[in-house]
Backbone bond lengths (Angstrom), bond angles and torsions (degrees), N, CA, C in turn:
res aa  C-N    CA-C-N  psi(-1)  N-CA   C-N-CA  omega(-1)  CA-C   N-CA-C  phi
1 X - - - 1.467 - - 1.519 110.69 -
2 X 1.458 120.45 -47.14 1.431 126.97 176.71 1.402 102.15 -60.52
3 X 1.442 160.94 -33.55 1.203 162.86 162.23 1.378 110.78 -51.10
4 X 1.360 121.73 -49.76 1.872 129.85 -157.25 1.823 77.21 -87.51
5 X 1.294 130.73 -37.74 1.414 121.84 -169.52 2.006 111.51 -74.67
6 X 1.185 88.31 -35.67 1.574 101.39 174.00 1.624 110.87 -52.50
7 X 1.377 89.48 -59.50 2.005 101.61 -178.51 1.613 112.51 -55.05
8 X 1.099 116.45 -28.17 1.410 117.77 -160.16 1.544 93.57 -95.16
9 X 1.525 112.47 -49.17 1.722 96.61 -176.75 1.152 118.51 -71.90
10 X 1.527 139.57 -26.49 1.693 157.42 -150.33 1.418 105.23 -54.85
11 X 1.687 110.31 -44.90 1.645 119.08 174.56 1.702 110.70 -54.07
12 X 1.104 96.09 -51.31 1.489 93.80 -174.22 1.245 117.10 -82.15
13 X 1.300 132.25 -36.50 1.610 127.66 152.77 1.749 108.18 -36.22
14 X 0.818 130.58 -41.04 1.623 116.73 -162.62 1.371 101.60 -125.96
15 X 1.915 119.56 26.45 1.289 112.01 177.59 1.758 100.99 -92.47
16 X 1.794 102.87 135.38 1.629 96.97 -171.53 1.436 131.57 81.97
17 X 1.367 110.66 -7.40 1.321 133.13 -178.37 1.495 116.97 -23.76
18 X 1.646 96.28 -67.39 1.832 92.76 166.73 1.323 127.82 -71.73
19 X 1.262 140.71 -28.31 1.700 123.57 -179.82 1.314 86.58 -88.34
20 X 1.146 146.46 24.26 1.883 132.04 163.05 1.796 88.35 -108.97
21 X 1.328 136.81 -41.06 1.376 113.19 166.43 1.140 122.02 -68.51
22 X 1.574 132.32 -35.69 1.135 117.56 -177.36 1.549 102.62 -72.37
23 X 1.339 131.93 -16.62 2.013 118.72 170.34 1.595 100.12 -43.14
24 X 1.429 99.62 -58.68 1.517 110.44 -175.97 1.317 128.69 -30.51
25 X 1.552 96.55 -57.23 1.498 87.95 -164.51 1.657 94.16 -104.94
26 X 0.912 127.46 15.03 1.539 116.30 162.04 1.507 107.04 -98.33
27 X 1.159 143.84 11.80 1.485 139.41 133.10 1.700 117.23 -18.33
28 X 1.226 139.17 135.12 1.004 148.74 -154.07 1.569 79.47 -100.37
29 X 1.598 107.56 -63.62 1.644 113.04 -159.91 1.127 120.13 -109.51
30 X 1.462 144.35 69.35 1.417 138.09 -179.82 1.499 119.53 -5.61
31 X 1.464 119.75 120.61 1.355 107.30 153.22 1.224 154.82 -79.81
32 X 1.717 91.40 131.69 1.962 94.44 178.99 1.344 124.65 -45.17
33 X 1.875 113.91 144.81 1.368 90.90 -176.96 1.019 91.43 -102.31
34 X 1.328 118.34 169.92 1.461 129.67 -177.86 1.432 131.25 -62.03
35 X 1.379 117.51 149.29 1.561 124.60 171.44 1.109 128.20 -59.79
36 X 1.169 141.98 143.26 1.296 136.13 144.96 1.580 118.62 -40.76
37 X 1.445 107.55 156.58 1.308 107.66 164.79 1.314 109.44 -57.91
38 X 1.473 118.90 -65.58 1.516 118.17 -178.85 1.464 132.37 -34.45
39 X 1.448 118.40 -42.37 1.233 144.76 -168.05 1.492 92.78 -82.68
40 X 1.191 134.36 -42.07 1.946 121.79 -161.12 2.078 81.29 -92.57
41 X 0.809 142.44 -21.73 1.541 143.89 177.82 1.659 98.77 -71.61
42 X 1.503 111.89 -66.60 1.495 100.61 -175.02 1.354 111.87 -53.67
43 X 0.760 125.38 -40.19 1.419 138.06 -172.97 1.838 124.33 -61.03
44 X 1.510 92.75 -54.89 1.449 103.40 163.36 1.981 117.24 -40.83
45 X 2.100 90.69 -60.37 1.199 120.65 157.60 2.170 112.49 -0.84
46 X 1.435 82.68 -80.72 2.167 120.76 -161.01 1.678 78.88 -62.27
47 X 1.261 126.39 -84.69 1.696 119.68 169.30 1.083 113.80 8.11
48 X 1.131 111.60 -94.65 1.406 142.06 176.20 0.935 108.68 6.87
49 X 1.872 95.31 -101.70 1.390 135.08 -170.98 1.604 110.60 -51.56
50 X 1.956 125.12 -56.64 1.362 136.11 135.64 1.310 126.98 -58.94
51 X 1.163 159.85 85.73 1.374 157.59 119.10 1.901 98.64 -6.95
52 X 1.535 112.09 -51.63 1.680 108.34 -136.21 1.774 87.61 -88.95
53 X 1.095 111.19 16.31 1.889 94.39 -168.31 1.878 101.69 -106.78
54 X 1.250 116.15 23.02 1.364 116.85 -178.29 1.875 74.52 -100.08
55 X 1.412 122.27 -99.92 1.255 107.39 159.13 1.546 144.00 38.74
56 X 1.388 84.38 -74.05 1.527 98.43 -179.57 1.759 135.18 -88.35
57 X 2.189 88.13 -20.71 1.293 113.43 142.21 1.072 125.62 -16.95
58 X 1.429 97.24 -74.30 1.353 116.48 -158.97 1.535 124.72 -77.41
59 X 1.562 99.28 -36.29 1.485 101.68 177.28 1.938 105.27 -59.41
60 X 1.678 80.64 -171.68 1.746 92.24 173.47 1.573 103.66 -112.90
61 X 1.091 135.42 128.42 1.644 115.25 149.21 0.998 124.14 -73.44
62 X 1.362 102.45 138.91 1.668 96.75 179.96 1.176 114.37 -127.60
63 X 1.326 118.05 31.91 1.418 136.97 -177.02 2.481 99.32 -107.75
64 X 1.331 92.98 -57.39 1.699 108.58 149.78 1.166 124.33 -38.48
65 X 1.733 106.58 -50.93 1.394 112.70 -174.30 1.587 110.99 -59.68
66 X 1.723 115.77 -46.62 1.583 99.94 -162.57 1.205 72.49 -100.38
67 X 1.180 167.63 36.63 1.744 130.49 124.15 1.145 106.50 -67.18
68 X 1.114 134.85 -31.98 1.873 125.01 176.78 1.563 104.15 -81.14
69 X 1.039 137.34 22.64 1.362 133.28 -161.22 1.524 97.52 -124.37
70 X 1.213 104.85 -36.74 1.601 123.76 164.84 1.466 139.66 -80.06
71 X 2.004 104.23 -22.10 1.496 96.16 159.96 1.594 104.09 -77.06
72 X 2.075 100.97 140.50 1.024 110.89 143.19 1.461 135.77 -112.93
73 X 1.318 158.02 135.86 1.169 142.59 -166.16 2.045 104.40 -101.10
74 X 1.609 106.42 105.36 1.366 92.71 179.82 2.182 106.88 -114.21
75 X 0.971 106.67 178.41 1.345 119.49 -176.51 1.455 100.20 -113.89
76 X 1.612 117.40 154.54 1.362 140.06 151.83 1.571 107.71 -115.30
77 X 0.684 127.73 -35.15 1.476 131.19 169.14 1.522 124.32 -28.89
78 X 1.348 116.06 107.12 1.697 92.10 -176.53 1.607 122.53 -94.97
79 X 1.028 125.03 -177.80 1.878 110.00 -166.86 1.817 85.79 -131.00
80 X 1.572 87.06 106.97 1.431 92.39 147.98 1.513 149.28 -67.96
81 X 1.649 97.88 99.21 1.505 95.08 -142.05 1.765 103.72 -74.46
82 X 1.400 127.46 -7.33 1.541 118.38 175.91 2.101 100.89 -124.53
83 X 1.087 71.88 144.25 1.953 96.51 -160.31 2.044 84.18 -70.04
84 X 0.903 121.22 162.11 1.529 156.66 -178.36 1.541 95.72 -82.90
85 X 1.024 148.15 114.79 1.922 137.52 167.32 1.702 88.91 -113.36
86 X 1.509 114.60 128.19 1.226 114.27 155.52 1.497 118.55 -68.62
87 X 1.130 119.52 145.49 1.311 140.66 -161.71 1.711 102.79 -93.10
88 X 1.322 113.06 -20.95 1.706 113.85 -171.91 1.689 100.57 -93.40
89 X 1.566 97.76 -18.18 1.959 93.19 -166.46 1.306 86.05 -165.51
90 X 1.935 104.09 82.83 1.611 120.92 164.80 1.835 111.42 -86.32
91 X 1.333 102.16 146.60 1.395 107.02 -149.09 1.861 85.59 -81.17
92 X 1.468 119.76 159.48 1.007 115.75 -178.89 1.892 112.43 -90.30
93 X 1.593 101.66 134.14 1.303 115.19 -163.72 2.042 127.04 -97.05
94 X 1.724 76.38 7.96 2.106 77.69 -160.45 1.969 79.26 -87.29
95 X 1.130 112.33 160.54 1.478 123.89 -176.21 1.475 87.41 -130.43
96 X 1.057 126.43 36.54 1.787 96.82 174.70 1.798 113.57 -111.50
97 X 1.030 116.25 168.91 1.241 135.03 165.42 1.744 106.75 -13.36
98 X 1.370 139.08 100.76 1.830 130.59 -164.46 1.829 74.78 -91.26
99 X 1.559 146.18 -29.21 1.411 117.11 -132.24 0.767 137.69 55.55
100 X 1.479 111.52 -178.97 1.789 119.18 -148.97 1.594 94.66 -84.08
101 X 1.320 127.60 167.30 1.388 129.69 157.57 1.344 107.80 -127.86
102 X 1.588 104.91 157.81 1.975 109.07 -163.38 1.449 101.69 -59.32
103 X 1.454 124.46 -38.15 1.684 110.55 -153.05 1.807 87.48 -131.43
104 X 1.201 120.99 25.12 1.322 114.20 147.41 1.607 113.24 96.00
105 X 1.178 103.16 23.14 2.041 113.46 -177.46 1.546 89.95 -177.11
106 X 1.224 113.86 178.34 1.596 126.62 -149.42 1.934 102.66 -119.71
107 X 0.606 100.37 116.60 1.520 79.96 -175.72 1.319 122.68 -78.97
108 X 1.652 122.15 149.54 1.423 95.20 145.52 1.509 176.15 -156.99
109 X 0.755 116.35 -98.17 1.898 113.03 -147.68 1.591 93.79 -100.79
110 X 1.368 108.16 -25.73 2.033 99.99 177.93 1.793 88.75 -155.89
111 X 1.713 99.93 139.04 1.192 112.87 -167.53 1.791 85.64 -121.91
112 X 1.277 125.44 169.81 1.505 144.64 144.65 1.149 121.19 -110.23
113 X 1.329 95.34 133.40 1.315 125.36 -174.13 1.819 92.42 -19.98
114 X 1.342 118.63 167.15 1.497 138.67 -161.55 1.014 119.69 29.06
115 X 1.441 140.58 16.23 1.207 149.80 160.01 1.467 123.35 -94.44
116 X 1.598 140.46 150.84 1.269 130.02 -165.79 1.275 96.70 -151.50
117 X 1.362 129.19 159.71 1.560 132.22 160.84 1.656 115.94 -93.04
118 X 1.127 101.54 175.20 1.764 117.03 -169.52 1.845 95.19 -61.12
119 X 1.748 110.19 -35.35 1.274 89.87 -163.88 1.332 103.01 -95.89
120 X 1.256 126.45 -7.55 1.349 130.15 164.43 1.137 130.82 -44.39
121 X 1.787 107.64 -39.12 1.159 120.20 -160.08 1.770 93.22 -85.86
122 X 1.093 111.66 -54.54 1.481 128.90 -173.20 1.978 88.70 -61.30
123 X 0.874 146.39 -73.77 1.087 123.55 172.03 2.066 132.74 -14.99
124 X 1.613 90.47 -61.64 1.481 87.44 167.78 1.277 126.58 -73.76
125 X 1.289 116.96 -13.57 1.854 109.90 178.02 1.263 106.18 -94.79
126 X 1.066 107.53 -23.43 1.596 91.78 162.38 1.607 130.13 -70.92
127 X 1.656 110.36 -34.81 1.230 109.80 172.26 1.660 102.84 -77.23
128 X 1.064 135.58 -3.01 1.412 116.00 160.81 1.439 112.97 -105.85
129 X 1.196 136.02 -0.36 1.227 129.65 171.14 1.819 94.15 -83.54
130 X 1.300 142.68 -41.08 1.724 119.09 164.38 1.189 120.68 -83.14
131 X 1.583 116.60 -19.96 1.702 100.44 172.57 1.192 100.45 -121.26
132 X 1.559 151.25 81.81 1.331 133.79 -173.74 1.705 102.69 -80.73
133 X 1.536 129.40 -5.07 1.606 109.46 169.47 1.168 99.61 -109.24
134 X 1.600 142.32 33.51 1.178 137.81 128.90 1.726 112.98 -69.78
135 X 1.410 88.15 -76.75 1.366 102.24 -168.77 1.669 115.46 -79.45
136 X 1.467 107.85 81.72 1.554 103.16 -175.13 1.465 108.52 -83.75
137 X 1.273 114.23 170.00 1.960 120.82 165.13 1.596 96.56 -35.21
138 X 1.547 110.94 -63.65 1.834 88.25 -162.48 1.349 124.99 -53.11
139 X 1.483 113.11 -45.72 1.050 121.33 176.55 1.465 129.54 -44.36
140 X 1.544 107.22 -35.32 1.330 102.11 -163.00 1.626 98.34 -109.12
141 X 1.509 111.52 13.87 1.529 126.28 177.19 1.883 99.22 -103.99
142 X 1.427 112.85 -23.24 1.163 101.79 171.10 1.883 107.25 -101.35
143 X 1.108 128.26 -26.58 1.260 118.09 159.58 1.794 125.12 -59.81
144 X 0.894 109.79 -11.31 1.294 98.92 173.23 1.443 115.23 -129.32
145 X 1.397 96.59 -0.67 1.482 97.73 177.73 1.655 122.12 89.78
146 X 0.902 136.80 23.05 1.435 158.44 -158.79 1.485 111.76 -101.79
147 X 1.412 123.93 153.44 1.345 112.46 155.38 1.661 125.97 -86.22
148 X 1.486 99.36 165.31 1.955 79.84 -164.40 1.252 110.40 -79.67
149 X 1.644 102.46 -17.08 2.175 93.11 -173.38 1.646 113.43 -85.65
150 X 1.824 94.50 1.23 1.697 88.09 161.58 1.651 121.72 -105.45
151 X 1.540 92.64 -2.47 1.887 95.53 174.90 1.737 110.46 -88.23
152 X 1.346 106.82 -0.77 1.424 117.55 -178.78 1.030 119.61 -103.13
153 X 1.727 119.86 -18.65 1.720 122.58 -163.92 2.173 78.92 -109.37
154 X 1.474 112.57 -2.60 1.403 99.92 -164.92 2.167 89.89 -81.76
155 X 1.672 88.23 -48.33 1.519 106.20 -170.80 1.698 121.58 -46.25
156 X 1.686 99.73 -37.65 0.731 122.57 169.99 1.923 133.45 -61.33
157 X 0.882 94.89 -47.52 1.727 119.18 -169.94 1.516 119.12 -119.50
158 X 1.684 111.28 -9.96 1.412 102.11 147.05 1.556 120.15 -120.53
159 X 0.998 103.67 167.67 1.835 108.55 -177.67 1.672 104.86 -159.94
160 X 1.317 96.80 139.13 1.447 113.12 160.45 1.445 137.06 -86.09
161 X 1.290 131.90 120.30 1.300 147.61 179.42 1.937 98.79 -14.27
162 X 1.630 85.75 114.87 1.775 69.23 172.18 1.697 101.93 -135.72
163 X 0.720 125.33 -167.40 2.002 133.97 -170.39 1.090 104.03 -107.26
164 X 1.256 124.83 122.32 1.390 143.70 179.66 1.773 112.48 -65.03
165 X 1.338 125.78 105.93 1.538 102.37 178.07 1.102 83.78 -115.85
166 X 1.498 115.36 144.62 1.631 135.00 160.32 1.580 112.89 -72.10
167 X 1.482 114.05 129.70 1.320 110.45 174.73 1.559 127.19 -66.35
168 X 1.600 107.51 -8.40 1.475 118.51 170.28 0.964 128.20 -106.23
169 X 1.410 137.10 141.96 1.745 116.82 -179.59 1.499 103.86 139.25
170 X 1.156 112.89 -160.59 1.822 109.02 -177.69 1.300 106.73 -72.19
171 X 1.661 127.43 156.65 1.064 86.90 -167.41 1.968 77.22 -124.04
172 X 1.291 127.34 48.91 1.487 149.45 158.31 1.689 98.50 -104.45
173 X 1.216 109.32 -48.09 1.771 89.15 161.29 1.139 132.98 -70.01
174 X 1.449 120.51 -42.70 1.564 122.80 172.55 1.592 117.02 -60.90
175 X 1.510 122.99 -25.13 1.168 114.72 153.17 1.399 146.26 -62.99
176 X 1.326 92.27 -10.48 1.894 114.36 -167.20 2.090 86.07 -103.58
177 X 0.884 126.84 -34.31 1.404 113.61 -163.44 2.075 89.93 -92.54
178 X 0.606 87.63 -45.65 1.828 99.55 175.71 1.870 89.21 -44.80
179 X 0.969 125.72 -71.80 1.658 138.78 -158.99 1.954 87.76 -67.22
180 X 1.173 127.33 -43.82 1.219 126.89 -155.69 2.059 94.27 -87.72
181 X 1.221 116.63 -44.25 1.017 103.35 160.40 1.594 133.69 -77.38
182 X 1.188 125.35 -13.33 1.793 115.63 147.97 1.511 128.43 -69.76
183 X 1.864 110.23 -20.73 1.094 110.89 154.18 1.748 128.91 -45.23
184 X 1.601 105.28 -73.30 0.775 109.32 173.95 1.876 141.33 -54.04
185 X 1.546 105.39 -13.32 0.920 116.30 140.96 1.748 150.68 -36.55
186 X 1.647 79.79 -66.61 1.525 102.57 173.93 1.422 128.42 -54.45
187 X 1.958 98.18 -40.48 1.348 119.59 156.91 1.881 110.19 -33.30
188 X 1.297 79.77 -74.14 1.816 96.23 -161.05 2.003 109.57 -43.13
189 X 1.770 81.41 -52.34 1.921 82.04 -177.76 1.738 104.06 -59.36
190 X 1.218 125.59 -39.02 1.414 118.18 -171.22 1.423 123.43 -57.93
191 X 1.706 112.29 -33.04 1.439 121.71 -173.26 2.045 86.45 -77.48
192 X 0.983 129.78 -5.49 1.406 127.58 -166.31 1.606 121.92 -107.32
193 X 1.835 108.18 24.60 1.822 104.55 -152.29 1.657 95.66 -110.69
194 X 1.430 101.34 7.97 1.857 92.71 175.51 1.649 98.61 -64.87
195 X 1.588 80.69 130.20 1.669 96.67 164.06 1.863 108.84 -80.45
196 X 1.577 112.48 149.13 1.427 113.84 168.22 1.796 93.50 -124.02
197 X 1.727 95.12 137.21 1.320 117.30 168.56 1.488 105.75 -45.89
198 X 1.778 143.14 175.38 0.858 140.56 -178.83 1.330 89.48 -147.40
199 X 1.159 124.60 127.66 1.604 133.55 179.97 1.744 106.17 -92.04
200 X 1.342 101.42 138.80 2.036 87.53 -178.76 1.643 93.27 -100.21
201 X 0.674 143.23 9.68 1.251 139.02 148.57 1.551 121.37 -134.73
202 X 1.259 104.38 156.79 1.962 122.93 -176.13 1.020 114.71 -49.31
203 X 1.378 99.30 -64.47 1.249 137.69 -162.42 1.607 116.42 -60.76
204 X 1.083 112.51 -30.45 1.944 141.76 171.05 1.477 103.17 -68.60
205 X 1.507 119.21 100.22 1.335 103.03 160.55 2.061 92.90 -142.10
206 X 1.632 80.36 153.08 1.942 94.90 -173.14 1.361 86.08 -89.73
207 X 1.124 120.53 154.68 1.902 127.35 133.38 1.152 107.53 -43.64
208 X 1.133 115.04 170.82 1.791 119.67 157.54 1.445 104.55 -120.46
209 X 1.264 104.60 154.30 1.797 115.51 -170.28 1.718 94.36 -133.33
210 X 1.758 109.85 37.61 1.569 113.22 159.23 1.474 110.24 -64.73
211 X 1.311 100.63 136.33 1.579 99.61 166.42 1.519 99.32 -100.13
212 X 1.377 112.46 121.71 1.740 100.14 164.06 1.057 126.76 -95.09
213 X 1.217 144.97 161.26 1.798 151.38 -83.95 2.151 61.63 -144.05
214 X 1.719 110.39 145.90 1.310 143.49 179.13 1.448 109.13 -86.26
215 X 1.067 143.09 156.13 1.366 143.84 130.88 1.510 117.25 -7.38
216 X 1.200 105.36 -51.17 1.644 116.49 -170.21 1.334 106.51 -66.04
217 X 1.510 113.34 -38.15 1.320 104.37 -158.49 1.503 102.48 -92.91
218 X 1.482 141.27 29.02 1.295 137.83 137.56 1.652 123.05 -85.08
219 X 1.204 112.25 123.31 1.266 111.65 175.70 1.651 101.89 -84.35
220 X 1.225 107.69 162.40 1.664 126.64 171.09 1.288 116.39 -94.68
């Protein structure tokens, strides 16, 4: 019904459209919009009671005038014009181009103990998804330093994309997808062999004195 009502009024909404805007905007004086009831009452009200403040509107004071002519607003405060840089943990100053990173953030450079990176993690499930009685929870909770009931709820509840082989079928294909998925493996753990320093305390952190690679030094 709101549609068949739309169609039928639409002509007459936009019949004449332009010489009813140009009335508009050739108005000399925009119109006021209207008052509230309340507002034309207070107002009547201020009248009233003042007659002399339409008047007084209008004039200038000039008694007002040089009292505002005379506030000044000054400061004692002085502005320290160069900032303080601690000397134990100076903020890093090269602005250039850091580049792309493999998985999309930078990693980094010193971890503490129970902490791991993205490729860390993907490192160990992969070495336990081909050797899981090499690489058990303890092991890879004492290689990296981890606790074990979080290298177990990790083993447990995450997993990496792996290739489906059917136990039936050729079995010259199931060998080729078998070989194609340890390939692709091997791939993955290899892009994953940066070592990270391990700090024995938190509280211990170096600067880094990386220089990162310029604009220039990417070719296209």
């Amino acid at each position: 019904m709101g549609k068949a009502m739309s169609v039928i009024t639409s002509p007459f909404k936009y019949y004449n459209i332009e010489s009813r805007a140009h009335k508009v905007i050739s108005q000399s004086k925009p119109v006021v919009a209207p008052k509230f009831k309340d507002t034309i009452k207070d107002l009547e009200r201020v009248l009233k009671d003042h007659p002399e403040i339409i008047e007084q509107a209008g004039k200038k004071d000039a008694g007002l005038d040089n009292r505002l002519k005379q506030v000044f607003v000054t400061s004692s405060h002085e502005i320290d014009q160069k900032r303080v840089i601690n000397p134990d943990r100076p903020l890093p100053t090269n602005k250039h181009f850091a580049g792309f990173f493999e998985l999309g953030y930078q990693e980094p450079e010193f971890l503490t103990p129970g902490k791991v990176t993205l490729k860390q993690i993907l490192q160990f499930l992969g070495d336990y998804r081909l050797h899981p009685d090499e690489w058990t929870a303890e092991k890879i909770a004492l290689e990296y330093k981890l606790k074990l009931e979080d290298v177990k709820m990790m083993l447990e509840y995450y997993k990496l994309f792996a290739l489906y082989v059917p136990e039936k079928g050729d079995e010259k294909k199931r060998k080729l997808l078998k070989q194609q998925e340890t390939k692709n493996f091997n791939q993955l753990l290899k892009q994953s062999t940066d070592k990270i320093t391990f700090l024995p305390d938190e509280n211990q952190r170096k600067p880094s004195n990386k220089e990162y690679p310029t604009r220039s030094d990417y070719k296209e």
